[in-house]
ZADOPA-173284 format. One line per field, with one value per residue: residue in three letters; chain; x, y, z of N, C-alpha, C in turn. Coordinates in Angstrom, 3 decimals, always signed. Atoms other than C-alpha are relative to their C-alpha. Layout:
<recs>
resn <- (ALA ...)
chain <- (A ...)
n_x <- (X ...)
n_y <- (Y ...)
n_z <- (Z ...)
ca_x <- (X ...)
ca_y <- (Y ...)
ca_z <- (Z ...)
c_x <- (X ...)
c_y <- (Y ...)
c_z <- (Z ...)
</recs>
This chain:
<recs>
resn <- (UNK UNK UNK UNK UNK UNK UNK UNK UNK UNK UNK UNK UNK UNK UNK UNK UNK UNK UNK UNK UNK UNK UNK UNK UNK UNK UNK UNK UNK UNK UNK UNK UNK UNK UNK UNK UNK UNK UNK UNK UNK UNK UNK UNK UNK UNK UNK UNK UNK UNK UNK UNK UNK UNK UNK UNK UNK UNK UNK UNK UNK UNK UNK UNK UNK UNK UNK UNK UNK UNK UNK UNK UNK UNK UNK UNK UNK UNK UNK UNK UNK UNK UNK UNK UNK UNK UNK UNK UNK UNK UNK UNK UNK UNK)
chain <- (A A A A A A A A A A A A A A A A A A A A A A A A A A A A A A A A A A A A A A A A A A A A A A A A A A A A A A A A A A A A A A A A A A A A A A A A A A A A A A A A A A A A A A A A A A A A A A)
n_x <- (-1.011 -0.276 +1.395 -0.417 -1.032 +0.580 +0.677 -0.836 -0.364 +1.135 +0.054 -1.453 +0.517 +1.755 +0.128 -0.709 +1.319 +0.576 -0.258 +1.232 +1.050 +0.154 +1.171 -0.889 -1.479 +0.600 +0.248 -1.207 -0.298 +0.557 -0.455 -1.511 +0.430 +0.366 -1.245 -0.770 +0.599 +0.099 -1.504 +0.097 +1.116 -0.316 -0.681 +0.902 -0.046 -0.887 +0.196 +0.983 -0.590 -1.276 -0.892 +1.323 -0.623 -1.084 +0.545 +0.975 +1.493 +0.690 +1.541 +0.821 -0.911 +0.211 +1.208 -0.391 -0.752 +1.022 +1.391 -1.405 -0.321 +1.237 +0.806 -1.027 +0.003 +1.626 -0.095 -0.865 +1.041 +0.870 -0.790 -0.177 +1.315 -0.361 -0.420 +0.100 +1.604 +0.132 -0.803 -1.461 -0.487 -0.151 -1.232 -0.913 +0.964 +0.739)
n_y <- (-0.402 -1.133 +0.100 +0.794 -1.323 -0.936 +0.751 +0.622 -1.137 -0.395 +0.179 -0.382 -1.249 -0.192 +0.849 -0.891 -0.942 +0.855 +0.289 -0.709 -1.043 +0.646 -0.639 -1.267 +0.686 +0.935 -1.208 +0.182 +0.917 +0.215 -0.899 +1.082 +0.618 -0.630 -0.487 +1.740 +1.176 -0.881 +0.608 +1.268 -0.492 -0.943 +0.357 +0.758 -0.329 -0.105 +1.517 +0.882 -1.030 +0.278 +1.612 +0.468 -0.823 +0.954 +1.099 +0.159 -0.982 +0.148 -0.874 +0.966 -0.676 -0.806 +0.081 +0.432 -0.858 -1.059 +0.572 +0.359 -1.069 -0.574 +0.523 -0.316 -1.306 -0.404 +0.609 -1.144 -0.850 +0.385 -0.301 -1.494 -0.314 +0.666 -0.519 -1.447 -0.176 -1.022 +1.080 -0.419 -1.212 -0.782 -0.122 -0.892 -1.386 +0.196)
n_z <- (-0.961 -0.195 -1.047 -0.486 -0.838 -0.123 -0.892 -1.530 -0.369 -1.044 -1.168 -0.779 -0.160 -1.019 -1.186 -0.932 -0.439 -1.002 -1.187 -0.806 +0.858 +1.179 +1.031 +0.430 +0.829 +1.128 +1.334 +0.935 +0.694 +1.225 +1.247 +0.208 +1.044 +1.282 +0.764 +0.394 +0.907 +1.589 +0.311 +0.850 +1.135 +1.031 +0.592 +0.761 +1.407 +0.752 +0.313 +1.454 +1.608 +0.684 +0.176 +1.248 +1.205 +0.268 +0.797 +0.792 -0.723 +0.834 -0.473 -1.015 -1.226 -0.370 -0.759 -0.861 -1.244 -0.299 -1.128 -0.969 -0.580 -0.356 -0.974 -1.009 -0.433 -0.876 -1.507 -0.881 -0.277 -1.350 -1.324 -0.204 -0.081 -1.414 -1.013 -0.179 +0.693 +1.074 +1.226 +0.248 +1.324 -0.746 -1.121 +0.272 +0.052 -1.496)
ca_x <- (+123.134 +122.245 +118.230 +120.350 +123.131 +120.444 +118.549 +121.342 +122.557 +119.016 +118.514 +121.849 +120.705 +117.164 +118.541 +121.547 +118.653 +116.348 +117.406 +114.313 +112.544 +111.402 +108.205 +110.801 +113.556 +110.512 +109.575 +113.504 +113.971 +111.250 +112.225 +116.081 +114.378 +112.293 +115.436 +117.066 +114.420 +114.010 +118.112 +117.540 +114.548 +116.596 +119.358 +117.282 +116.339 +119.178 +120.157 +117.558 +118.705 +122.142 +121.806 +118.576 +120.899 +124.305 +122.800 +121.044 +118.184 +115.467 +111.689 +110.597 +113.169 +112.834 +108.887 +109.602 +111.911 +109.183 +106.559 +109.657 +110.375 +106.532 +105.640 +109.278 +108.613 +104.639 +106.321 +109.123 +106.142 +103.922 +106.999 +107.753 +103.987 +104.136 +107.110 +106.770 +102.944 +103.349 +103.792 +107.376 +106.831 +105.656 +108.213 +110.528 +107.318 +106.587)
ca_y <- (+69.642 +73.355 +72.479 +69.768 +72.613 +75.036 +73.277 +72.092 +76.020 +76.887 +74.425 +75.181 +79.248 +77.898 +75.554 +78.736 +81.195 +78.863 +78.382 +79.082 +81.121 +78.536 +80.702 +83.699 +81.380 +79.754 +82.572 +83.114 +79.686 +79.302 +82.109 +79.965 +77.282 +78.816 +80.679 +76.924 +75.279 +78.295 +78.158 +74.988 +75.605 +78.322 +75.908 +72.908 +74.902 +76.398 +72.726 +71.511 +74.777 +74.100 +69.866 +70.830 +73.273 +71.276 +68.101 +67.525 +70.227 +68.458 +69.808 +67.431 +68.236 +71.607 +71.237 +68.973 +71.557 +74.202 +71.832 +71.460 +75.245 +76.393 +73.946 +74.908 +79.020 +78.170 +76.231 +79.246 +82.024 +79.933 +79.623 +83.144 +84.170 +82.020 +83.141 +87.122 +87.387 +89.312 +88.462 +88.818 +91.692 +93.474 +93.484 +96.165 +98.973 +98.470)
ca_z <- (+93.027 +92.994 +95.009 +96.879 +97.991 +98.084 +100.402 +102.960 +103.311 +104.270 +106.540 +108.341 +108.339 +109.897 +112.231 +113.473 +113.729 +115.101 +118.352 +120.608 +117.753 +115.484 +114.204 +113.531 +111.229 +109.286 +106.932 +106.056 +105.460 +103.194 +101.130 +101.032 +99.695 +97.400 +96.149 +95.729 +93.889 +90.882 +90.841 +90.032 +87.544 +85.802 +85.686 +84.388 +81.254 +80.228 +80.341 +77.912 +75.534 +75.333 +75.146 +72.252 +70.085 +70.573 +69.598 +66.695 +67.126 +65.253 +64.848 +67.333 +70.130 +69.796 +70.053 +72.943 +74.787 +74.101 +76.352 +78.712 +79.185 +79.329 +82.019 +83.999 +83.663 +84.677 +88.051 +88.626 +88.148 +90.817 +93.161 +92.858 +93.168 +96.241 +98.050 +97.513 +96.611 +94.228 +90.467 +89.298 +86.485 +89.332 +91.760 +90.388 +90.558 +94.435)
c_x <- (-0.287 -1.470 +0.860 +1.216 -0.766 -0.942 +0.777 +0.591 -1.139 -0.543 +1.181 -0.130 -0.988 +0.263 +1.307 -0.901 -1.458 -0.239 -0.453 -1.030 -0.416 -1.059 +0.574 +0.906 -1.200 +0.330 +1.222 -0.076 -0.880 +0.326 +1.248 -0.297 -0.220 +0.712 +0.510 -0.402 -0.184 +1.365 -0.003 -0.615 +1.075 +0.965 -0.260 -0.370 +0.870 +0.746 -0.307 +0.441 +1.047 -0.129 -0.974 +1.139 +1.526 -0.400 -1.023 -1.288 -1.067 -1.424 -1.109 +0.621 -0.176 -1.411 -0.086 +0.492 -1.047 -1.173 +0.815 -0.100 -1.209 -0.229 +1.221 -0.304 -1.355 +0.520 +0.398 -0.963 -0.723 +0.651 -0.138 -1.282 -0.605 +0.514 -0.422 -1.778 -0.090 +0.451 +1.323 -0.074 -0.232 +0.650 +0.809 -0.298 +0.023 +1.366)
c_y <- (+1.390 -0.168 -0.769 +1.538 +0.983 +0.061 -0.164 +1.434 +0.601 -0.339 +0.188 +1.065 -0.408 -0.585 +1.247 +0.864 -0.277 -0.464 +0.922 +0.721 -0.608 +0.864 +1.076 -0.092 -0.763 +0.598 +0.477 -1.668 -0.814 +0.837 -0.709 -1.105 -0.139 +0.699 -1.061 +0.001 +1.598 +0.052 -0.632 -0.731 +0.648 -1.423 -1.212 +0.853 +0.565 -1.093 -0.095 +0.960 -0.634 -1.082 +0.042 +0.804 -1.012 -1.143 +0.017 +0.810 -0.547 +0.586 -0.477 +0.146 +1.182 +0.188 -0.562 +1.317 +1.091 -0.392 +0.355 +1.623 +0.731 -0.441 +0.378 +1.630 -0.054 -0.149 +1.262 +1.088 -0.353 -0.095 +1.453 +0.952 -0.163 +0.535 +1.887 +0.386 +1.135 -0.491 +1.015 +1.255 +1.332 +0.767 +1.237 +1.475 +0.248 +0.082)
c_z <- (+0.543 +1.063 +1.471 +1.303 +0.488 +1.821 +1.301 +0.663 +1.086 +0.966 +1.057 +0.461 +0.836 +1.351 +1.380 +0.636 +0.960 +1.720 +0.758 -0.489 -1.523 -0.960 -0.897 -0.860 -1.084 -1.254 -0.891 -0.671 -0.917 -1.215 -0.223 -0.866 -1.101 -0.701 -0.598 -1.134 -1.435 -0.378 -0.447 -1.291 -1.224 -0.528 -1.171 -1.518 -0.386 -0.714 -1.083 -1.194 -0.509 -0.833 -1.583 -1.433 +0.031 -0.556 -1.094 -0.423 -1.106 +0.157 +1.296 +1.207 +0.253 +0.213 +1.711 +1.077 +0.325 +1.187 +1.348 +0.797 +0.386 +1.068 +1.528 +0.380 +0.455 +1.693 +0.751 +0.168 +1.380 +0.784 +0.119 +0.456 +1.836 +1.315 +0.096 -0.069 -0.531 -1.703 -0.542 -0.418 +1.088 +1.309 +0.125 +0.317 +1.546 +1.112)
</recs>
């Protein structure tokens, strides 16, 4: 819901801004996007935390969630890498 919402805001922003200056509304509304879909990332693993520690947390679930959350913070790094080109840790210096 939160990529889904994320998504329909930004195209709504690209398509107000848009008008006559499509090359000039891209570059925001990729960064909108790409804001969405890591929203949606973050929310996705917190997810898998909560449902792995409320339920049952066995050694095999929590291995599991560990594959889960490595391969979700590799995606949000390569978005983020992506939209800003720059890597995250360095953002704060610059």
């Amino acid at each position: 819901m939160i990529v889904v919402g994320g998504a329909t805001l930004a195209t709504l922003n690209f398509l107000r801004l848009g008008r006559g200056q499509w090359r000039d509304a891209y570059h925001p509304y990729r960064q909108d996007l790409g804001r969405a879909i890591l929203l949606g990332l973050e929310f996705l693993v917190a997810g898998d935390i909560i449902r792995t520690v409320a339920v049952e947390p066995t050694l095999e679930k929590v291995f599991v969630l560990g594959i889960v959350v490595t391969i979700r913070t590799f995606l949000s790094t390569a978005l983020e890498l992506e939209l800003n080109r720059k890597w995250p840790w360095k953002m704060a210096k610059d």
